[in-house]
C-alpha positions in Angstrom: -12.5 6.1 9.6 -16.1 5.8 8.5 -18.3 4.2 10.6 -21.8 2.9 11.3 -23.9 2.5 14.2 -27.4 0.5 14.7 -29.2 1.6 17.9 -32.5 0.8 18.7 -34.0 4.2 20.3 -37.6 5.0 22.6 -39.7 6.9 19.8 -40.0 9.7 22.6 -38.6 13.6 22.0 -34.8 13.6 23.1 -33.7 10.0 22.8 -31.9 11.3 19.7 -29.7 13.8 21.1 -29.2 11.4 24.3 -27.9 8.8 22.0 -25.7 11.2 19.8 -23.8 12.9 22.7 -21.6 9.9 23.1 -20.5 10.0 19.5 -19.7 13.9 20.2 -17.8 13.1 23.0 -15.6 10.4 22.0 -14.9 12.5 18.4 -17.3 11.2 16.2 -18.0 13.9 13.4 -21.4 13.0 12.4 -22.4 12.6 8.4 -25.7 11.0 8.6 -28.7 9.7 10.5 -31.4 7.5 9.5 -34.5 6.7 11.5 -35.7 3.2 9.9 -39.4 3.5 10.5 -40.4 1.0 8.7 -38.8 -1.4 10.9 -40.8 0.0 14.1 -41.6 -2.4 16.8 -43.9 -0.9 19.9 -42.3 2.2 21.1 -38.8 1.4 19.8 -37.1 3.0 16.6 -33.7 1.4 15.0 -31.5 4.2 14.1 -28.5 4.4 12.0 -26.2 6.8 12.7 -23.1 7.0 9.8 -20.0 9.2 11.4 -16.2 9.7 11.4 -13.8 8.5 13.9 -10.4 9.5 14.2 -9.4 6.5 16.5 -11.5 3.4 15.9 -10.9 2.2 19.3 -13.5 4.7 20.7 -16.2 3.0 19.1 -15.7 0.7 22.0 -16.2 3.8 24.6 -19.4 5.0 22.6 -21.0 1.9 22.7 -20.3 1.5 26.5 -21.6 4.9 27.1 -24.8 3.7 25.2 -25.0 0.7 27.0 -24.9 3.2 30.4 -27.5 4.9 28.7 -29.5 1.8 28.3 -29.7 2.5 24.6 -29.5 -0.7 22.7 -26.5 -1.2 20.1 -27.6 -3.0 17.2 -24.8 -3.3 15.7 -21.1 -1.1 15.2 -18.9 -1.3 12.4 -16.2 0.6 10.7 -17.7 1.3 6.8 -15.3 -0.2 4.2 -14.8 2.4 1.2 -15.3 0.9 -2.3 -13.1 2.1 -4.7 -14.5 3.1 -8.5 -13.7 2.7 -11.9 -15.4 2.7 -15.1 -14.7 0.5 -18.0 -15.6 1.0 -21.7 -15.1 -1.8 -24.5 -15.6 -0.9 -28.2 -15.8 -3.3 -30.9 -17.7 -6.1 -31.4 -18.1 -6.5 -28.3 -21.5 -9.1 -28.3 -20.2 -11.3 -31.4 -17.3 -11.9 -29.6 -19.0 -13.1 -26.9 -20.2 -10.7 -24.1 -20.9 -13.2 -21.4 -17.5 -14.8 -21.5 -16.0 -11.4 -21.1 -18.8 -10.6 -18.0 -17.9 -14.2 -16.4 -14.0 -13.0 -16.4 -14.5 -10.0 -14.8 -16.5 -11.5 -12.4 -13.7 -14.3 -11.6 -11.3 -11.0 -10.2 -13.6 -11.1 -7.3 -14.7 -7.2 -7.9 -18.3 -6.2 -8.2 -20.1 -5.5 -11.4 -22.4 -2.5 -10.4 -23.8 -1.5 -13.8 -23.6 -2.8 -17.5 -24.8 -0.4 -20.0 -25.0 -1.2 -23.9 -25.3 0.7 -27.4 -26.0 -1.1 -29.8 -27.1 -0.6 -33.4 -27.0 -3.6 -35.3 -25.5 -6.8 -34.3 -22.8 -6.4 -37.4 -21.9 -2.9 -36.1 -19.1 -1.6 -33.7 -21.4 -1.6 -30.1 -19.9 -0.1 -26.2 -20.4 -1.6 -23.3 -19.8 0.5 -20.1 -18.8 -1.2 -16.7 -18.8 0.7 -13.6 -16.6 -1.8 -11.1 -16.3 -1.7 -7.4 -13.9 -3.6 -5.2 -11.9 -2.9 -1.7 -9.0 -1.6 -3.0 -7.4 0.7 -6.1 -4.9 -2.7 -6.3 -7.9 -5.3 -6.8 -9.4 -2.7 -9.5 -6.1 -2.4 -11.0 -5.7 -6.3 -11.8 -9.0 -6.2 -13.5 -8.8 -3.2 -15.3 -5.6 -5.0 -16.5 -7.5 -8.3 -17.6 -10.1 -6.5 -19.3 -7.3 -5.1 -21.5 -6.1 -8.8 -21.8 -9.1 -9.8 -22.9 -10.0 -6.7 -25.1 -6.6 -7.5 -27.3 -7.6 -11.0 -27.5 -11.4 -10.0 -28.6 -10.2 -6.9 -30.9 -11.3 -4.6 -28.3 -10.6 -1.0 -27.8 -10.6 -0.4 -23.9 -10.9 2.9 -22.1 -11.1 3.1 -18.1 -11.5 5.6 -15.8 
């Protein structure tokens, strides 16, 4: 399982590799580290380290061993994975109204991430490309599954991926 810890490190050379030996130890394979610098205050750096965890109960043992440390834990969660498709609807697509089909999509409770239109003239065939996020290949499912509703409704051809 994915996770992501928020410490809040000295800016001094070795607090790094103090802080990550506890993720080592307990199994955490790490993926990614980010020093947000931006967010500086005095001396002390939030870091986000981004790891795999076998067991998600050792997240409580690496944040203990932080806290022995006294490094100070932000914040530790396990990282949901979105799942990903992509929609395409062909026709006319904006004469049949575009926002109604948007406002349906949105009512599945997934995530719009993109829209992307061609369009040539507004009495030609157009596309529109969604790329759709949600928690689960299920939740995507059901949409992808109204959005052919709707497209046979509308006179739409739909593609997904």
């Amino acid at each position: 399982m994915k996770m992501k810890l928020e410490i809040e490190l000295l800016d001094e050379p070795g607090q790094l590799i103090k802080a990550l030996e506890p993720v080592s130890n307990f199994g955490g394979n790490i993926g990614e580290i980010e020093h947000l610098r931006d967010q500086k205050k005095g001396n002390k750096l939030p870091v986000v380290i981004t790891f795999d965890l076998d067991k998600e109960d050792e997240l409580k043992n690496i944040i203990q061993a932080l806290k022995k440390q006294n490094i100070s834990v932000i914040r530790a969660e396990p990282v949901r994975s979105m799942c990903k498709k992509t929609v395409i609807l062909v026709g006319h697509v904006f004469a049949t109204n575009i926002k109604d089909t948007i406002d349906r999509i949105l009512e599945t409770h997934v995530v719009v991430k993109e829209v992307t239109a061609r369009i040539k003239r507004p009495e030609e065939v157009s596309t529109v490309k969604f790329k759709i996020e949600a928690e689960n290949e299920e939740k995507l499912d059901e949409t992808v599954e109204i959005i052919r509703e709707i497209g046979a409704k509308k006179d739409l051809f739909v593609v997904w991926s």
